[in-house]
C-alpha positions in Angstrom: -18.6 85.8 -32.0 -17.8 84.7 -28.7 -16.5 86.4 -25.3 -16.2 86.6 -21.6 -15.0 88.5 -19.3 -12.7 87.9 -16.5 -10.1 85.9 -18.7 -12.4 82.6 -18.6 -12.6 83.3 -23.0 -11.7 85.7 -25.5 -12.5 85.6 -28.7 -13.5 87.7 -32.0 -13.7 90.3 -29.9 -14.9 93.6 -31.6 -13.6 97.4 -31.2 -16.9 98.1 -29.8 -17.7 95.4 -27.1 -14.3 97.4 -25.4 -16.3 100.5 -25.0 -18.9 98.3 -23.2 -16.8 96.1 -20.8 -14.2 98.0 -18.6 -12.5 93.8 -18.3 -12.0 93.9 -21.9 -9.8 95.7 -23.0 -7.0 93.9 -22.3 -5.8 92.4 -25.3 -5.8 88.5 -26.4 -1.7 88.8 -26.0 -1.8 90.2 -22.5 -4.0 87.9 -21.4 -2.3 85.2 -22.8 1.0 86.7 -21.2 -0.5 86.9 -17.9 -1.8 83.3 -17.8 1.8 81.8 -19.0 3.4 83.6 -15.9 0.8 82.6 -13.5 1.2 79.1 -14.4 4.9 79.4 -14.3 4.6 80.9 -11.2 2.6 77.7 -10.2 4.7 75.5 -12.0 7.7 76.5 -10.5 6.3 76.1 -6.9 5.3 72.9 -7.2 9.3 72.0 -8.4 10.3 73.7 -5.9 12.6 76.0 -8.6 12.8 79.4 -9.4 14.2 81.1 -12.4 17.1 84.4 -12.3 18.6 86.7 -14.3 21.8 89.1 -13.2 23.0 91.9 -15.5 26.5 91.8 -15.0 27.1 94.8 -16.4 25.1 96.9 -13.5 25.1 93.9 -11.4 21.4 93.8 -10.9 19.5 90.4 -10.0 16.3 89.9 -10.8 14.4 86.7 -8.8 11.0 85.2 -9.7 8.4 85.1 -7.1 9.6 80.6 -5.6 13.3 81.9 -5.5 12.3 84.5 -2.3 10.4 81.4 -1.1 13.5 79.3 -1.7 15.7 81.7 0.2 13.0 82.2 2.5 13.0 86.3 2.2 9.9 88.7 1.6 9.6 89.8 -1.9 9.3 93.4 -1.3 12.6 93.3 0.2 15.0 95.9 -1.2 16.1 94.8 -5.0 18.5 91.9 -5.1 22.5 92.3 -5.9 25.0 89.5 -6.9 26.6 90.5 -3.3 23.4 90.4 -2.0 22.9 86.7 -3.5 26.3 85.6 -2.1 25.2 86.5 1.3 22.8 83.6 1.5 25.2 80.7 0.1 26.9 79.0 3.3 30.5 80.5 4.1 31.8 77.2 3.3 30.5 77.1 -0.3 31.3 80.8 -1.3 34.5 80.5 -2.5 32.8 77.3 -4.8 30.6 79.2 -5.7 32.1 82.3 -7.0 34.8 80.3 -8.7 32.0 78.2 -10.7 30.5 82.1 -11.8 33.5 83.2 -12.6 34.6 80.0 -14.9 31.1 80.4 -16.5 31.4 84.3 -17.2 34.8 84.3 -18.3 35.8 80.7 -19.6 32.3 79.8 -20.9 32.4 76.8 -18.5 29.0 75.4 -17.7 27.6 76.1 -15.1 25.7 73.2 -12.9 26.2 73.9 -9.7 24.8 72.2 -6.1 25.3 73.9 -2.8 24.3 75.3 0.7 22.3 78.7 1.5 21.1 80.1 4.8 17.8 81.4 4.9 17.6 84.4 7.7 16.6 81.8 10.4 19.4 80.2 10.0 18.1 77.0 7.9 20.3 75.4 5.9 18.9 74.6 2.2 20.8 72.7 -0.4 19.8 74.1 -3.9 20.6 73.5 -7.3 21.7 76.0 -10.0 22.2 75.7 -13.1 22.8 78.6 -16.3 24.1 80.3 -19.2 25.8 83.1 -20.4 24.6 85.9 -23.2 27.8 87.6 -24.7 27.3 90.6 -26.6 28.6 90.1 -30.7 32.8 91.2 -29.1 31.9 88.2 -27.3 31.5 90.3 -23.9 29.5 88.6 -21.0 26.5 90.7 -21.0 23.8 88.6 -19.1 23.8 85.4 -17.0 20.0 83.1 -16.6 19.4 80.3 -14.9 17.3 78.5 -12.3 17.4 77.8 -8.7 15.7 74.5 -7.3 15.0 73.6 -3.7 16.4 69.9 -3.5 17.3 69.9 -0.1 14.9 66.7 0.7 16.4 64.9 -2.9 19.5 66.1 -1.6 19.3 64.2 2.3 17.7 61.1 1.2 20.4 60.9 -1.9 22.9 61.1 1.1 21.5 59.1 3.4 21.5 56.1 0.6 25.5 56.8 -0.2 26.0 56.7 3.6 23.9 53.7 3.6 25.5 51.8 0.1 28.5 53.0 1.4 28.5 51.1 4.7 26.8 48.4 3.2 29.8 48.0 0.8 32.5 48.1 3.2 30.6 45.4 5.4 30.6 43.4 2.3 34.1 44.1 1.6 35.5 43.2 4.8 33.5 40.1 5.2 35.7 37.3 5.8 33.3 34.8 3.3 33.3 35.7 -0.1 29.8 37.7 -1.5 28.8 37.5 -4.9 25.7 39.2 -6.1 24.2 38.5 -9.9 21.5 40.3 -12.3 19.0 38.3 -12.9 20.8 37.5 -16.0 23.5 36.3 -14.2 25.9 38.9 -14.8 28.6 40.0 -11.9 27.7 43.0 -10.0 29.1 42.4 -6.3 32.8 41.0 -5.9 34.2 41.5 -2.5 38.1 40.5 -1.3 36.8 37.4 -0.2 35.8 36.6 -3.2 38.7 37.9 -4.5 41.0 35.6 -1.9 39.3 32.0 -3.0 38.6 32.7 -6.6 41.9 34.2 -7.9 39.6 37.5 -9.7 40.1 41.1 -9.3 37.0 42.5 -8.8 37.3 44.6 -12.1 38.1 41.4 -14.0 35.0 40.0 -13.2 32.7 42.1 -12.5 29.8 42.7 -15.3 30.7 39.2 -16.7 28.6 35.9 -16.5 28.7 33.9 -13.5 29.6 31.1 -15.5 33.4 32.1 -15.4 33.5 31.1 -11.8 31.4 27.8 -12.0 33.2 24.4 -13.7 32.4 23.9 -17.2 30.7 20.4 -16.6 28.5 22.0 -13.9 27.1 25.2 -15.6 24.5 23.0 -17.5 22.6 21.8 -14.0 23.1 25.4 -12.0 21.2 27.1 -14.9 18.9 24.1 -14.4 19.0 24.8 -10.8 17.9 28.4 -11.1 15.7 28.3 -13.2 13.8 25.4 -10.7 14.6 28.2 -7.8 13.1 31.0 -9.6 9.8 28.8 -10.7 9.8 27.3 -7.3 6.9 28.5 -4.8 9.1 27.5 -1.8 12.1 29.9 -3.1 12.9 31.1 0.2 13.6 27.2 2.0 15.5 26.3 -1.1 17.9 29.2 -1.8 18.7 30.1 1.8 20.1 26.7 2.5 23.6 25.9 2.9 25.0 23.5 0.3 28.1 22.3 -0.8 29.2 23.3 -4.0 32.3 23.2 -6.6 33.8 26.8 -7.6 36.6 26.9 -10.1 39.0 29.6 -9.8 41.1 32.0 -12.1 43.9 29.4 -12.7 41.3 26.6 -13.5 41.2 24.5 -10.3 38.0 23.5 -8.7 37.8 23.8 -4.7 35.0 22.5 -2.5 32.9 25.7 -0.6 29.6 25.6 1.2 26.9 28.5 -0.4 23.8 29.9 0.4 22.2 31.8 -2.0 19.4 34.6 -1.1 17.0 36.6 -3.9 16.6 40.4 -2.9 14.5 43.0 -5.1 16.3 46.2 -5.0 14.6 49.3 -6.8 12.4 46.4 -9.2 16.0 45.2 -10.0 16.0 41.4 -9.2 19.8 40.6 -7.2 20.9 37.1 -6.5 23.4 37.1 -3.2 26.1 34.2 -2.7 27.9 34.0 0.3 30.5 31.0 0.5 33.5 29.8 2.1 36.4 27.5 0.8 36.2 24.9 2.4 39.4 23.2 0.9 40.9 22.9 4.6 38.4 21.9 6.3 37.9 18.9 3.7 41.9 18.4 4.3 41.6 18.5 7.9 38.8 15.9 7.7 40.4 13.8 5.5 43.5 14.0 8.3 41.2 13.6 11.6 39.6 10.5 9.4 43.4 8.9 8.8 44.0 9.7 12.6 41.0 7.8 13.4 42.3 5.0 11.4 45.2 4.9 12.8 43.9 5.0 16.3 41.9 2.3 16.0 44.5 0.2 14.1 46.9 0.9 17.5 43.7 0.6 20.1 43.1 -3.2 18.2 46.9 -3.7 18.3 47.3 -2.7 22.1 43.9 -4.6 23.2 45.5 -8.0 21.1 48.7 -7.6 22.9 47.1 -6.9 26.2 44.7 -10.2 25.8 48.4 -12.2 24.3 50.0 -11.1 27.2 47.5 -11.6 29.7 46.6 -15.2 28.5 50.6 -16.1 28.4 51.0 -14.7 32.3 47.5 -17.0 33.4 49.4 -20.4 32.8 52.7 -20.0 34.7 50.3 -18.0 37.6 48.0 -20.8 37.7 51.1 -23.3 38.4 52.8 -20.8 41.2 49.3 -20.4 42.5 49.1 -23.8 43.4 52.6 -24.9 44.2 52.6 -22.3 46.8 48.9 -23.7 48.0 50.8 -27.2 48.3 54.0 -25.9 50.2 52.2 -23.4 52.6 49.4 -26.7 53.2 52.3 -29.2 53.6 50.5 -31.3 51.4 53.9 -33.7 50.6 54.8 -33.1 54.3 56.7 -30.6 56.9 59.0 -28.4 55.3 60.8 -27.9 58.7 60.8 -24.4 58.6 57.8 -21.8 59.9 59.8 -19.2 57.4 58.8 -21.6 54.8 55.2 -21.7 55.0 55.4 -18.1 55.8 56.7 -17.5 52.2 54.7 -19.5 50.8 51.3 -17.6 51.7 53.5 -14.7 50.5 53.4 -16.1 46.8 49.5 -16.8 47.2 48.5 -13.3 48.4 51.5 -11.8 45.0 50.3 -14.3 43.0 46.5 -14.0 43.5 46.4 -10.4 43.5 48.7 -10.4 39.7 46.2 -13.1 38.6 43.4 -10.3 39.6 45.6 -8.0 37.5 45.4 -10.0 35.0 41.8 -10.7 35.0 41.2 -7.0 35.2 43.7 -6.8 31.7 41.3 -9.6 30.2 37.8 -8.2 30.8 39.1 -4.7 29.6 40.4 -6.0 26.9 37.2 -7.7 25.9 34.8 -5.1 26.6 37.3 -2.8 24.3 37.0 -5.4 21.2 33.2 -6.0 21.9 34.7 -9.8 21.8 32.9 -9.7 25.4 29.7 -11.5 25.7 26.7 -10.1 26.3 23.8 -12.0 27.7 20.9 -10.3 29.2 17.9 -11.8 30.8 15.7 -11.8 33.8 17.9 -11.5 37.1 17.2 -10.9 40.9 18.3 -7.7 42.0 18.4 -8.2 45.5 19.8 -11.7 45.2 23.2 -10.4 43.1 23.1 -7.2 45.6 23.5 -10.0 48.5 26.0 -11.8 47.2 27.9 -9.4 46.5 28.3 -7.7 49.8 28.9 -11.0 51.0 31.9 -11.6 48.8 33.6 -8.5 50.3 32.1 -8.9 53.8 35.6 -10.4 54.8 37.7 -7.7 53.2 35.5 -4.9 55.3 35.1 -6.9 58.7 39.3 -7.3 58.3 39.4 -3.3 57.3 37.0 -2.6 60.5 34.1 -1.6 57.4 30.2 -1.7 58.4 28.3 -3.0 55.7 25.0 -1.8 54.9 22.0 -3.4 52.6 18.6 -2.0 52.4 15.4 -3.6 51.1 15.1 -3.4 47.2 12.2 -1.4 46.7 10.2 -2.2 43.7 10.6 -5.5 41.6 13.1 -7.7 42.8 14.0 -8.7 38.9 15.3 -6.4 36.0 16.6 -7.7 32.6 20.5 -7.4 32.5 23.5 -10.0 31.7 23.8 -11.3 35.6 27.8 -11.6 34.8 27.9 -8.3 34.0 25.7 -7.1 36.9 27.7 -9.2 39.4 30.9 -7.7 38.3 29.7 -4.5 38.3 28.5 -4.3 42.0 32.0 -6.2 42.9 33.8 -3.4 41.8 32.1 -0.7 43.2 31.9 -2.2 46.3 35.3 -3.2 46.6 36.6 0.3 46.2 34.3 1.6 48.7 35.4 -0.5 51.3 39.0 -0.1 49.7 39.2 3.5 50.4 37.0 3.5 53.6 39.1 3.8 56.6 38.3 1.5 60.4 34.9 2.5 62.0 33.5 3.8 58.4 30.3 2.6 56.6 29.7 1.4 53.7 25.7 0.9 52.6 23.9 -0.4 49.4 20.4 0.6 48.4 18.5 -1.0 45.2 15.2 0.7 43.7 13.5 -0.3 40.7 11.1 2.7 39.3 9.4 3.6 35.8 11.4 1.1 34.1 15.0 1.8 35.4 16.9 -0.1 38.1 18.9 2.2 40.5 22.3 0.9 42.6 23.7 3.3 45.4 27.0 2.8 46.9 27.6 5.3 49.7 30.5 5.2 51.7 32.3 7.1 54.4 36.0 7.1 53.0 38.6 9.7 52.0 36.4 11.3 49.3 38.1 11.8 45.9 38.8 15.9 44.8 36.3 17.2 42.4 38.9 17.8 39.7 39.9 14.4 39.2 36.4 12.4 39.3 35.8 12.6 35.3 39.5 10.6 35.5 38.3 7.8 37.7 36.6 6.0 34.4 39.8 6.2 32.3 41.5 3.2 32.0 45.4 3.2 33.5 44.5 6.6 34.8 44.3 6.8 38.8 43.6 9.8 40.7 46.6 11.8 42.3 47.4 12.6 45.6 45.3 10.1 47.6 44.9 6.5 48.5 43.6 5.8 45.2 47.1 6.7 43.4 48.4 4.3 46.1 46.7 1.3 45.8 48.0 -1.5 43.8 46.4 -2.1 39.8 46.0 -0.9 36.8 43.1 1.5 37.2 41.0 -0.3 35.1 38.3 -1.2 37.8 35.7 1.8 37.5 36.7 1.7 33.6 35.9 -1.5 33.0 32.7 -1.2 35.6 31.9 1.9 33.1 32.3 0.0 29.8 29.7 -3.0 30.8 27.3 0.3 32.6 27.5 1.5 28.9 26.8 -2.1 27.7 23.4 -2.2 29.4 22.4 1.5 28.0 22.8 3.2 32.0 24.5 5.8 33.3 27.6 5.6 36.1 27.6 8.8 38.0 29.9 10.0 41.2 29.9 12.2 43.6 32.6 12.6 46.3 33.1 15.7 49.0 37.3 14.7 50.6 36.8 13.8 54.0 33.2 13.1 53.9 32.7 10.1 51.4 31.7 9.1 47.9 28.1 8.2 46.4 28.2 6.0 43.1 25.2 5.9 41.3 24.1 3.3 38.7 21.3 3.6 36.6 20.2 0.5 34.4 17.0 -0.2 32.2 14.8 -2.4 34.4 12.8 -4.1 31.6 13.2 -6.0 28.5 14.4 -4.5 25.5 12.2 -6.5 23.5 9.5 -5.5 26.0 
């Protein structure tokens, strides 16, 4: 025989042992009893639920102990009505709520219901109830049971992820690329419009299906290949996030060109694959268009440098011949010609004639630098010795225009490594201009420095200046600059283009700056040593 008192064990007990233990005399059963409820009692606070019952006949309610702490009232409260019950759901979940009593009481619906209570401080608590109904043997609702859970925290957080999905889904919807996200088996689970746009698929037509329907049958082979390599790869990230060109077939069975980048996200254990692509069927077209284009423009460019050296060569002859006829009549060479007017009209030939022959020179070297047909010899040169002679060869153009001309010391090494042709004609033109456009009393000055392997030319002068606006059209070829002397002067426009193009030749940079009024600086920055160096 075995016992102990305060509920810890019971058993065999004997009629006698009562008479000699006040704790027990309680039976096996009550005891039992009373340790079920308390660990109901326990149970049901820790799920937060409480369990009911309402006679329906009387209208009594009778709540175990978690349901007062549910509604947050003291148990001792006066006893508990169905009106009294209704006063705690929220006003805007009465009416919901009495109709889903109502439909269990009197239709035998079930009844699962969630909804809103106040407690008396005015929290809101979302709770859920569920129960059934006892009917007497005429079928007569007699008795209604049931439970009441706190899920108010289940409830918010269940929310909060709809709100969050829900956003989530429209983003993905509304994106103009087209998302597809996969299983990890590969089967459909995201289809947004844009996929919807390039692939031809209704979402529901696609969606819980293998991938495969949206990948061309030779090609399905290597992406499983490719997956599998992705999956086993330890650099999955690098691989899967990069943008790649891929073939997609759509619903009608036509492949199209789109660029994809695939990412791996682990949702709730559940392994998703993510594709977002673009068709990129127009941009291929409007490649293939800008390539013809390209063709073609290079096809006319060759064409209209061939006709420009043609026609340049054809005009050198008969020039050459009026050149020196005139030279003859406006020398007398054969004798008098009896007339100052004649003589007079002859040097007017020379000046036409040389300055179309310069024209044409201008046509020639452009042309050649366009068709790399020019020649490009570079080697040791003197710097200051090209500089010299080239302010010389306009020093009777500016002394005629009333020009100053200006030549500092090179500083640094007197030699770089260019093509001296090149060089020559480069300083030419810049200096011509400068004294061109420089009006009586002005200055025009040329510096040379040679530092950490680059050769620098400055040409300041104090002409008209050139407007801001148009100095990026100075280097254009057959473009001159509006609205000053520039536009006005006679040529092509093809000097500072063609001084550009050989610039370019020798890997330096041309640069301008002008203020109108004031003067323009040209800048020209060449590699001072050896390329082989």
């Amino acid at each position: 025989m075995a016992k102990k008192c305060h509920g810890q064990r019971i058993e065999n007990l004997e009629l006698g042992d009562e008479k000699g233990c006040q704790h027990c005399r309680e039976t096996r059963s009550e005891y039992m009893l009373r340790e079920t409820q308390r660990r109901l009692r326990e149970a049901q606070r820790i799920a937060k639920l409480g369990s009911w019952d309402w006679d329906v006949v009387t209208g009594d309610v009778w709540w175990s102990q978690q349901i007062y702490t549910i509604f947050g009232v003291d148990p001792a409260r006066p006893h508990v009505t169905y009106d009294v019950f209704l006063g705690f759901v929220h006003a805007d979940d009465r009416a919901r709520v009495e109709q889903a009593v109502d439909d269990a009481v009197n239709n035998g619906a079930p009844y699962d219901i969630t909804h809103r209570i106040v407690q008396p401080d005015d929290t809101i608590r979302y709770v859920r109830e569920r129960a059934e109904v006892t009917r007497d043997d005429a079928g007569k609702p007699v008795r209604m049971s049931g439970t009441v859970q706190d899920v108010t925290e289940q409830y918010l957080a269940d929310k909060a992820r709809k709100m969050s999905e829900s956003r989530l889904a429209t983003i993905i919807d509304i994106a103009p690329e087209a998302v597809v996200a996969t299983d990890a088996d590969g089967n459909i689970q995201i289809f947004n419009r844009g996929a919807e746009e390039i692939f031809g698929y209704r979402a529901d037509e696609v969606r819980g299906r293998s991938l495969d329907i949206l990948i061309p049958p030779r090609l399905r082979r290597v992406h499983r290949i490719h997956m599998r390599h992705f999956e086993g790869s330890g650099d999955l990230r690098r691989l899967m996030n990069a943008r790649r060109e891929i073939s997609g077939l759509r619903k009608d069975g036509t492949e199209f060109p789109a660029f994809a980048s695939v990412s791996k996200v682990e949702l709730d254990e559940e392994t998703i694959f993510i594709a977002i692509m673009r068709d990129t069927t127009e941009l291929h077209r409007a490649e293939e268009e800008l390539r013809n284009a390209l063709e073609e423009a290079r096809t006319a460019n060759k064409a209209k440098s061939q006709f420009l050296a043609t026609i340049s060569h054809e005009l050198r002859t008969p020039l050459n011949a009026i050149l020196g006829f005139s030279e003859i009549l406006s020398r007398e060479f054969l004798g008098p010609l009896g007339n100052n007017k004649y003589t007079e009209y002859a040097d007017d030939i020379i000046k036409s004639g040389e300055l179309l022959l310069s024209l044409v020179n201008d046509l020639l070297d452009f042309s050649a630098v366009e068709q790399g047909s020019r020649v490009f010899d570079p080697g040791l040169v003197n710097l200051e010795k090209i500089a010299m002679e080239s302010v010389r060869a306009v020093g009777e153009k500016a002394k005629q225009q009333g020009v100053r001309l200006v030549v500092t010391a090179v500083i640094g090494a007197r030699e770089i490594y260019a093509d001296e042709r090149a060089l020559r004609q480069i300083l030419l033109n810049v200096l011509s201009n400068a004294v061109k456009f420089t009006p009586d009393g002005g200055q025009v000055s040329v510096g040379c420095e040679t530092a950490e392997g680059k050769a620098t030319i400055t040409v300041v002068d104090t002409g008209v200046g050139i407007p801001e606006e148009e100095i990026p059209s100075l280097t254009q070829p057959f473009l001159q600059v509006d609205k000053d002397p520039y536009h006005s002067s006679k040529g092509w426009g093809l000097g500072l283009a063609i001084t550009k193009s050989l610039v370019d030749l020798h890997g330096g940079e041309l640069n301008i700056e002008s203020v109108v009024d004031e003067g323009t600086t040209v800048t020209i920055e060449l590699p001072a040593g050896s390329r082989e160096a």
